[in-house]
N, C-alpha and C positions, 0 to 999 in steps of 0.2 A: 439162975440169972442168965447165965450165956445159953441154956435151951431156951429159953423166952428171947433172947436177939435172935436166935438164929430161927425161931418164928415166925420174927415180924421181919426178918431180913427174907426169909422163904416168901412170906406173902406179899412183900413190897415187889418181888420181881417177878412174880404172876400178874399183879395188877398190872405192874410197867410193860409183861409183854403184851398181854391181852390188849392194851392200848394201842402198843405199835404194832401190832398182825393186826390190828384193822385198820387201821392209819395209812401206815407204808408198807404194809403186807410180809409175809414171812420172807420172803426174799431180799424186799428192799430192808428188815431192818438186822444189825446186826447186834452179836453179843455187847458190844458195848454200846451199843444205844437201850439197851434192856438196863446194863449194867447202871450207865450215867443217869436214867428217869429213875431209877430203883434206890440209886446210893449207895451202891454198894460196889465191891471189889470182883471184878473179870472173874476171876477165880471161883467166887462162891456161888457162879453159876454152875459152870463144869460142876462142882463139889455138889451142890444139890442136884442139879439133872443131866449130868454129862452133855452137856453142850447146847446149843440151840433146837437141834434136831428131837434130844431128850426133851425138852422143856416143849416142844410143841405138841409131842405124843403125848407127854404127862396133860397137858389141856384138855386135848382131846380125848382122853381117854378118863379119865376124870369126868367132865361132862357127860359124855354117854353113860357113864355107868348113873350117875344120880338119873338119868335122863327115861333109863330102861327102866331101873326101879319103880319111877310114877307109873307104867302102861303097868309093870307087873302086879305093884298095891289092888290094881283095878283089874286087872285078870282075876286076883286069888279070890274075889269075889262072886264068880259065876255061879259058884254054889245056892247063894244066898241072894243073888238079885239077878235083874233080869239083863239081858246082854245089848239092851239099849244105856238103860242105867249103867254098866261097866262099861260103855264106850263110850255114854260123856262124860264118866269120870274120869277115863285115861285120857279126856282133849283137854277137860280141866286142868286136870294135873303137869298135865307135859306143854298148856298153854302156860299155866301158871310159874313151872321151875324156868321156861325161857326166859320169859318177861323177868325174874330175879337175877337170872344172868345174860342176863340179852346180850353184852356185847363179846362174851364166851362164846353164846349161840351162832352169832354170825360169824366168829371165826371159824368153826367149826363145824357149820353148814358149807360155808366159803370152799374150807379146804376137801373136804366131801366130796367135788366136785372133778376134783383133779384126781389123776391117774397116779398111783406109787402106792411103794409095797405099806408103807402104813393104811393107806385107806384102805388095802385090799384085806388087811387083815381084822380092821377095824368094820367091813362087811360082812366078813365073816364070823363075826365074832358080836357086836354089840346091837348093828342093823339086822341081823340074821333073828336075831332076840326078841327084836322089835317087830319084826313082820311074824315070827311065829304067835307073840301073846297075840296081835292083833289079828292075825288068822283063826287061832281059837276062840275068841270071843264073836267072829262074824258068825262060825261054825254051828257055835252051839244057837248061832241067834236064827240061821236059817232051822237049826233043829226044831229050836221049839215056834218055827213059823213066826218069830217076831219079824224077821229083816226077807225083804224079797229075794229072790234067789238072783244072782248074778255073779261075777268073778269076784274070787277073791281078790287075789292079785291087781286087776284094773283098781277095784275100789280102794286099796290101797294104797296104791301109786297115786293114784288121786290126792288121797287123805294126807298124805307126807307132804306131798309139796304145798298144799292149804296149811298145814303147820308151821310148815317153817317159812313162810314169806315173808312173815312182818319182821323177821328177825334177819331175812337175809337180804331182804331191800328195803331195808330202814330210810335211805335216803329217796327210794325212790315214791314210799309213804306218803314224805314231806315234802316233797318240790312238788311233787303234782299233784297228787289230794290234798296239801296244808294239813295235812292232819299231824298228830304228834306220837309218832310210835310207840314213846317211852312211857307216855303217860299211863298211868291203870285203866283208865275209862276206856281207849282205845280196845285194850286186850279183852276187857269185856263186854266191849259191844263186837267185837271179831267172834271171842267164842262163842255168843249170843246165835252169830251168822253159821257158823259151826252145828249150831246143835240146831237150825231149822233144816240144813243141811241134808242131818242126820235123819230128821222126820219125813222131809220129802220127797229122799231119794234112797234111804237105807230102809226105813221101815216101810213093813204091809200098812199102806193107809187105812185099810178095812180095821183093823185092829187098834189104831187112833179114832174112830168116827170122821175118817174123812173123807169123802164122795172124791171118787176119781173124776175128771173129767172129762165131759163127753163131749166133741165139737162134732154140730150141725154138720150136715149135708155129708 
């Protein structure tokens, strides 16, 4: 009985921060504004994550790790499909677990941004993860001549920041497209734009049936 409160008392003050680090940001909110939206007591913060500082890395690091996992499912793949098919399965998959935690995602894209030794470890460590599976699936796709030869690296930089926009400017979505970020339709007409994306700037068109084009004069 008391490991089941202390459950739903653990998950009641993820929810509550996760609301106020997008809200009033990690700065502006403090332990007892987590505490007071959660219902719960000061104290059973500190006792679950050692303090605010604790509770932000446990997010973030939590997040990334389900997050790596999706490219990884789609990396151990290579073997068995082709590395166009493994590359829109990991935009599937890492579109599909943000959109589940999307307002996780935007915390945690947010805080990404900034300079400190969490982020710098969390580079090295769960982004570093991220750019290797995706560097081996480009690899093997210039190998076997699916994907045109170009940089790794750019095309990835690229690719990350098309991931994560709807999740990191949610509001900027909605005031000036009207569109609805949260909705599903949204995510899959995004990934939709994603995966033509992928056809007509990753892959040899030759290998699709698609005539390059030729402009006159």
């Amino acid at each position: 009985m008391k490991q089941e409160r202390d459950t739903v008392s653990k998950r009641s003050v993820i929810q509550a921060a996760i609301q106020l680090f997008n809200t009033k940001g990690f700065n502006g909110t403090s332990v007892r504004d987590i505490a007071g939206k959660a219902e719960v007591n000061v104290a059973l913060i500190s006792y679950y994550f050692n303090g605010k500082k604790g509770l932000a890395e446990f997010l973030m690091t939590s997040f990334l790790e389900g997050y790596v996992k999706e490219i990884e499912a789609a990396y151990q793949q290579l073997d068995m499909r082709s590395a166009k098919t493994c590359l829109i399965d990991a935009i599937q998959r890492v579109m599909e677990y943000q959109h589940q935690n999307r307002q996780l995602a935007r915390f945690v894209h947010r805080e990404i941004t900034f300079d400190s030794v969490l982020v710098r470890e969390i580079m090295t460590t769960y982004l570093s993860k991220e750019k290797f599976y995706f560097s081996k699936i480009y690899e093997v796709g210039f190998a076997r001549k699916e994907f045109r030869p170009q940089s790794i690296d750019y095309i990835i930089m690229q690719m990350k920041g098309m991931l994560s926009m709807p999740f990191l400017h949610p509001q900027y979505i909605l005031e000036v497209h009207h569109i609805q970020p949260h909705e599903h339709y949204f995510i899959d007409r995004y990934t939709k734009q994603l995966k033509e994306w992928i056809e007509l700037y990753i892959c040899e068109t030759e290998s699709w049936g698609v005539r390059p084009l030729v402009m006159n004069g």
